[in-house]
C-alpha positions as CSV (number, residue, x, y, z in Angstrom):
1,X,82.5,-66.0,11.7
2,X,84.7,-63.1,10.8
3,X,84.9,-59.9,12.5
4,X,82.3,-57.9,10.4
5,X,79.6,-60.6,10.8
6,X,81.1,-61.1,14.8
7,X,79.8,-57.0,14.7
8,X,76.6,-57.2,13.3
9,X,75.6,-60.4,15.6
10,X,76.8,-58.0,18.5
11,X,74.2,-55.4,17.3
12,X,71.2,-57.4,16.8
13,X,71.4,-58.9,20.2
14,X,72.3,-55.8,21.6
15,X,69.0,-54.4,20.1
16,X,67.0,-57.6,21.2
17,X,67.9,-57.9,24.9
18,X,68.0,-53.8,24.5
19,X,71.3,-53.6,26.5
20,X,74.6,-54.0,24.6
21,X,76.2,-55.5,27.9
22,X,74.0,-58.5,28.4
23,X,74.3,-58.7,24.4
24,X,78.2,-59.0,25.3
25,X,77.8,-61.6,28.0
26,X,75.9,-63.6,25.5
27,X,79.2,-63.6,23.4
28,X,81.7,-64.2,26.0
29,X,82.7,-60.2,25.9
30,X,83.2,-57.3,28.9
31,X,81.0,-54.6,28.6
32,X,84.3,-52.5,27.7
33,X,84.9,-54.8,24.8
34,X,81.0,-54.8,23.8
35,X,81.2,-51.1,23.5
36,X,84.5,-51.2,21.4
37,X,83.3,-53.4,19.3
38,X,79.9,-51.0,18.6
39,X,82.1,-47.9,18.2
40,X,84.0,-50.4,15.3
41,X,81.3,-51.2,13.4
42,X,79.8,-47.2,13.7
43,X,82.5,-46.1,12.7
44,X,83.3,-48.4,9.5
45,X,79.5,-47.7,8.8
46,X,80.3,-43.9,9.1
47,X,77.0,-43.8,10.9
48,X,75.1,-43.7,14.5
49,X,73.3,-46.9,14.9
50,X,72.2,-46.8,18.5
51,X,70.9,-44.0,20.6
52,X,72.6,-45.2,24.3
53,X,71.9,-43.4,27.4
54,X,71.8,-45.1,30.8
55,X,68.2,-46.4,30.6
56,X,68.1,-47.9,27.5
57,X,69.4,-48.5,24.2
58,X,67.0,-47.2,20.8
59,X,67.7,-47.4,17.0
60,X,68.3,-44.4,14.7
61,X,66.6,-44.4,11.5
62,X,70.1,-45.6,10.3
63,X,70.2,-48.3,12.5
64,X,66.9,-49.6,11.9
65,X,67.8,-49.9,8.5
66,X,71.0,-51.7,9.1
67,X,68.9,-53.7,11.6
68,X,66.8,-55.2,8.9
69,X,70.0,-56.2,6.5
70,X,71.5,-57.4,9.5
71,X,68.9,-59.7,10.4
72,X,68.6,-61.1,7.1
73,X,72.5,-61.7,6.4
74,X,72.5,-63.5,9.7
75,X,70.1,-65.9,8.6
76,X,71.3,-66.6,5.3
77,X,74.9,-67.8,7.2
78,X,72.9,-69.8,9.3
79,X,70.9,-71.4,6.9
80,X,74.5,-71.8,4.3
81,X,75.7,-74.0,8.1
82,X,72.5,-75.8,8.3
83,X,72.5,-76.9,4.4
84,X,76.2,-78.1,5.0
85,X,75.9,-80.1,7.9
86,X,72.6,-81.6,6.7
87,X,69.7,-82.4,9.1
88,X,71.7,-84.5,11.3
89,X,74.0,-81.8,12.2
90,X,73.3,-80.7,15.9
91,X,71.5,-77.5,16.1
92,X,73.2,-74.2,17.8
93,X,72.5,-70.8,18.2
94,X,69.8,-68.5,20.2
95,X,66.7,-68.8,19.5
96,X,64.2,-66.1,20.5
97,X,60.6,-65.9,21.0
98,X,57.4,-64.5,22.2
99,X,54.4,-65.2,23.1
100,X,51.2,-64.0,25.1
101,X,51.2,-64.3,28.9
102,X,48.7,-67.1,29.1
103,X,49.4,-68.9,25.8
104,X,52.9,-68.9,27.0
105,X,53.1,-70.4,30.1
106,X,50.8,-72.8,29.4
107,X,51.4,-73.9,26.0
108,X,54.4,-72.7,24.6
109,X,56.9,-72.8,28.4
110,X,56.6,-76.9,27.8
111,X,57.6,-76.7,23.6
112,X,60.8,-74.5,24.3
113,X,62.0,-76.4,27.8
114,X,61.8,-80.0,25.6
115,X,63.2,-78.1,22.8
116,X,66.4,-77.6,24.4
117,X,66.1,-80.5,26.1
118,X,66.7,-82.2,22.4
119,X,69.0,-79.7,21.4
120,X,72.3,-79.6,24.4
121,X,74.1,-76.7,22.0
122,X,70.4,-73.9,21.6
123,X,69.6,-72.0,24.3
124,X,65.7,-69.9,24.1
125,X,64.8,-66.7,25.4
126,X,61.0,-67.0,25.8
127,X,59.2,-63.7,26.6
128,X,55.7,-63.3,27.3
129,X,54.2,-60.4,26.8
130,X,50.6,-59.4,25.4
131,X,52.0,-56.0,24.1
132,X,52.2,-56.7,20.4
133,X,55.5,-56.4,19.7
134,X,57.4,-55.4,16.4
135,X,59.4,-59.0,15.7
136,X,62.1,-57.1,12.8
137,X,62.7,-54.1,15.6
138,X,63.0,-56.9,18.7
139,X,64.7,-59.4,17.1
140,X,62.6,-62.3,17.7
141,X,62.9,-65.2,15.5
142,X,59.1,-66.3,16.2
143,X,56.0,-64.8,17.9
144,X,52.7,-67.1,19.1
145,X,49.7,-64.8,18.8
146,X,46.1,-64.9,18.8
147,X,44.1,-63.7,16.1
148,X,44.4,-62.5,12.2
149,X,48.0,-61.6,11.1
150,X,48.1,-57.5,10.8
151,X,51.9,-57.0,9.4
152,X,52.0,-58.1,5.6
153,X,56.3,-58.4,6.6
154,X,55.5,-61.3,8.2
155,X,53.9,-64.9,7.4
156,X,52.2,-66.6,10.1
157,X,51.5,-70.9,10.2
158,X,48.1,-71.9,12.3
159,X,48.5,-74.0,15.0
160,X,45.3,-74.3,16.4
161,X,41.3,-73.3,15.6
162,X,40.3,-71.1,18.8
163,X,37.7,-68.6,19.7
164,X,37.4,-66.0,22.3
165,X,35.2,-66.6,25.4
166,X,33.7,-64.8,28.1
167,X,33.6,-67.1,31.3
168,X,33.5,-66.6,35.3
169,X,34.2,-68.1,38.1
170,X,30.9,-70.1,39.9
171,X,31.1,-67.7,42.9
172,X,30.8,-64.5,41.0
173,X,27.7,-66.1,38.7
174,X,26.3,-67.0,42.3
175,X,26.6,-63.7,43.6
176,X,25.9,-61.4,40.6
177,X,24.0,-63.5,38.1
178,X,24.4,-64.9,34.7
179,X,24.1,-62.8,32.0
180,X,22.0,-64.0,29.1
181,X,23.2,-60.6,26.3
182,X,25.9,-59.0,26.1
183,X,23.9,-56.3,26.9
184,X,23.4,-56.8,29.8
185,X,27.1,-57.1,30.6
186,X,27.1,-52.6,31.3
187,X,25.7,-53.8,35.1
188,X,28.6,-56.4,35.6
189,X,32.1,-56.3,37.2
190,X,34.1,-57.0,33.7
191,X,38.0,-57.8,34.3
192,X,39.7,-55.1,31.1
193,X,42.7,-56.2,29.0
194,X,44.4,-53.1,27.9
195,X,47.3,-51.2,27.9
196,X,47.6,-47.8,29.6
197,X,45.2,-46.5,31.6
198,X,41.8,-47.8,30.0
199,X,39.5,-49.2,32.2
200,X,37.0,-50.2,29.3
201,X,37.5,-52.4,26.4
202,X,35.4,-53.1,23.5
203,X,34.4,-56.9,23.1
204,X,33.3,-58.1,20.1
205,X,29.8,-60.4,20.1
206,X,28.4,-62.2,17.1
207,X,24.4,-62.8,17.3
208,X,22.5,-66.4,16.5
209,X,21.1,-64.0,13.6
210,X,21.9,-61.0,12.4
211,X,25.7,-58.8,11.9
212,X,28.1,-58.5,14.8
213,X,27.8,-56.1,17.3
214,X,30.7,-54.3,19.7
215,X,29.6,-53.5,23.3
216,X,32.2,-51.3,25.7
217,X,32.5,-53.3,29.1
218,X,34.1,-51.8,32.0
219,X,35.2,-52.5,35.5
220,X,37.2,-51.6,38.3
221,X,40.1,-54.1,37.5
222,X,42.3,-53.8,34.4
223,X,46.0,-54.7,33.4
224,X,48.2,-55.4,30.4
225,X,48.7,-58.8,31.9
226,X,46.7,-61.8,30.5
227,X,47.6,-63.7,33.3
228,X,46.6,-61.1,36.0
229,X,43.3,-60.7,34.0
230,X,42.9,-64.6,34.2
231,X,44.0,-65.0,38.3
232,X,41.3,-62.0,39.1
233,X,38.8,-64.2,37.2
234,X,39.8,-67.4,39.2
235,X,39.3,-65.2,42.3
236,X,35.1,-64.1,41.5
237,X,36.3,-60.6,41.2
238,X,34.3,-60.4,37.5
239,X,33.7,-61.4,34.0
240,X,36.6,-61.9,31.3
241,X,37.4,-62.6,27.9
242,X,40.0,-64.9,27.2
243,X,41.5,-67.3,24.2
244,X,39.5,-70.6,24.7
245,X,43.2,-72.4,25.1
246,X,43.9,-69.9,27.7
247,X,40.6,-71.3,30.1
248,X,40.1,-75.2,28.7
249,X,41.5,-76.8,31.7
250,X,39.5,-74.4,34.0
251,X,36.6,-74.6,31.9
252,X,36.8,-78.7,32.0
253,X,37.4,-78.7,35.2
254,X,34.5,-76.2,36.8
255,X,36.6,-73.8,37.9
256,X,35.6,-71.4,35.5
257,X,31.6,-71.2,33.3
258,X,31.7,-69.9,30.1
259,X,28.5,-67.4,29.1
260,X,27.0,-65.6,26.3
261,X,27.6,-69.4,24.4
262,X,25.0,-68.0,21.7
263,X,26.8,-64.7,21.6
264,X,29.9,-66.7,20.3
265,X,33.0,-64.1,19.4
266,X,34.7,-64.0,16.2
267,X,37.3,-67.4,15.5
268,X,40.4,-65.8,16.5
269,X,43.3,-68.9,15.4
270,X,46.5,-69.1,17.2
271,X,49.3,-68.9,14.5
272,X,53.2,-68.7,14.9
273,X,54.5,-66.0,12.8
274,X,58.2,-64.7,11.6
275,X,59.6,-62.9,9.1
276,X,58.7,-63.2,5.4
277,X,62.3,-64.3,5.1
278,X,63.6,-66.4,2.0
279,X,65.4,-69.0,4.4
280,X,64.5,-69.7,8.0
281,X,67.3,-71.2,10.0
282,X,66.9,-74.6,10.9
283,X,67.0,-74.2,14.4
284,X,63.5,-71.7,14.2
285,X,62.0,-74.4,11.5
286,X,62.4,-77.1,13.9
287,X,61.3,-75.3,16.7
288,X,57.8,-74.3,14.7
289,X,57.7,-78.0,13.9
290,X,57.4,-79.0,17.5
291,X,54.9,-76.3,18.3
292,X,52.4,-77.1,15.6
293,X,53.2,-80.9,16.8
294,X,52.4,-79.8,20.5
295,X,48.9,-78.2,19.6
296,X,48.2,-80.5,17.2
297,X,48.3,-83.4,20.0
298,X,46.7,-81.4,22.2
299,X,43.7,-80.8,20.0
300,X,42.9,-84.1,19.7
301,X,42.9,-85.0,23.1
């Protein structure tokens, strides 16, 4: 790779791991060298890419555009490597991606540790997070997400039919009863999914008969952790909403009772999605492959 493409890999992994010295590790270079190497490229550029300050690292408007270009040149060497060695040539590189807390751990963790597995010379950075997350900015090669795709940047692949349920454990049902509308879900202990500081959320209910109707829920429990969200249901501390992949074991296994069954929410599919980019390299094709293989098997048992 020569030195100008050496520079712009520095940059967009310096803006994905959003520190420019664990950007340098990842290349074999000292911080010193990492931020000589930045100060290069700026100043062939003749412009401020990164803001730095000793907290964090955020793009300029220059630098988001560079970003972008960078991205995509980056891809297009790959890809040139991967059509010369041909699809027995071993796969290398970083691949990064993201995925919700739940989804993650249960279903995508066991994809990326037999991924490498099959692959000695790609490492993965897996990051779960139910923030929605800007995959261009972050510099993440894929994203498995819940729900219809809102960035027309990006294409998404399905890998699995789902819908969003609202389930309990038996001893809250015991305790507090079942409810049989949503309704009547304003006098219940509901378990909130939000960022900030919300305490209410607004679920989304579709009736046997008739248009679909949003009902604000609230409790006394709320994170920006699906996985929280999930453990506080598991515990009888309330009612929750979650991805139907996110509760099937529970769910199969009593743990958990799904209600409002008639009330059934909106199908919300689980796709992988990337950027709408001509050529993906091989190493994320593959590694979409094996996810949609993963669910695939899964759904049928």
């Amino acid at each position: 790779m020569t030195t100008q493409l050496q520079d712009m890999d520095l940059f967009v992994r310096a803006v994905a791991t959003g520190s420019l010295s664990a950007a340098g590790r990842e290349l074999g270079l000292s911080p010193a060298v990492a931020s000589k190497r930045l100060a290069r490229l700026e100043g062939r550029l003749g412009a401020r890419l990164l803001q730095r300050s000793s907290r964090r690292l955020s793009l300029t408007d220059n630098g988001a555009l560079y970003l972008e270009r960078c991205q995509a040149i980056l891809a297009e060497v790959a890809e040139a490597e991967d059509l010369l060695g041909g699809d027995d040539a071993r796969l290398r590189g970083t691949l990064r991606v993201s995925a919700t807390s739940g989804l993650g751990r249960r279903w995508v963790g066991p994809v990326v540790a037999e991924f490498v597995a099959r692959h000695p010379e790609v490492a993965v950075q897996l990051s779960l997070t139910d923030r929605v997350i800007d995959l261009v900015e972050s510099g993440v090669d894929c994203a498995v997400r819940v729900g219809p795709l809102a960035d027309d940047r990006l294409i998404a692949r399905k890998l699995a039919d789902n819908r969003r349920v609202v389930c309990a454990a038996p001893t809250y049902l015991q305790a507090y009863g079942v409810p049989a509308t949503p309704a009547e879900l304003a006098r219940h202990a509901c378990l909130v999914l939000a960022t900030g500081n919300a305490l209410h959320a607004d679920w989304r209910f579709r009736p046997p008969h008739g248009a679909a109707t949003h009902v604000r829920v609230r409790g006394r429990l709320a994170s920006d952790n699906g996985q929280q969200v999930h453990d506080w249901m598991l515990a009888g501390h309330g009612l929750a909403r979650r991805s139907f992949w996110d509760v099937a074991d529970d769910l199969a296994s009593g743990r958990l009772v799904e209600v409002l069954r008639d009330w059934s929410d909106e199908d919300a599919p689980i796709s992988v999605i990337y950027a709408s980019r001509r050529h993906l390299p091989r190493r994320t094709r593959l590694f979409i492959d094996a996810l949609a293989g993963h669910f695939a098997r899964a759904a049928q048992g």
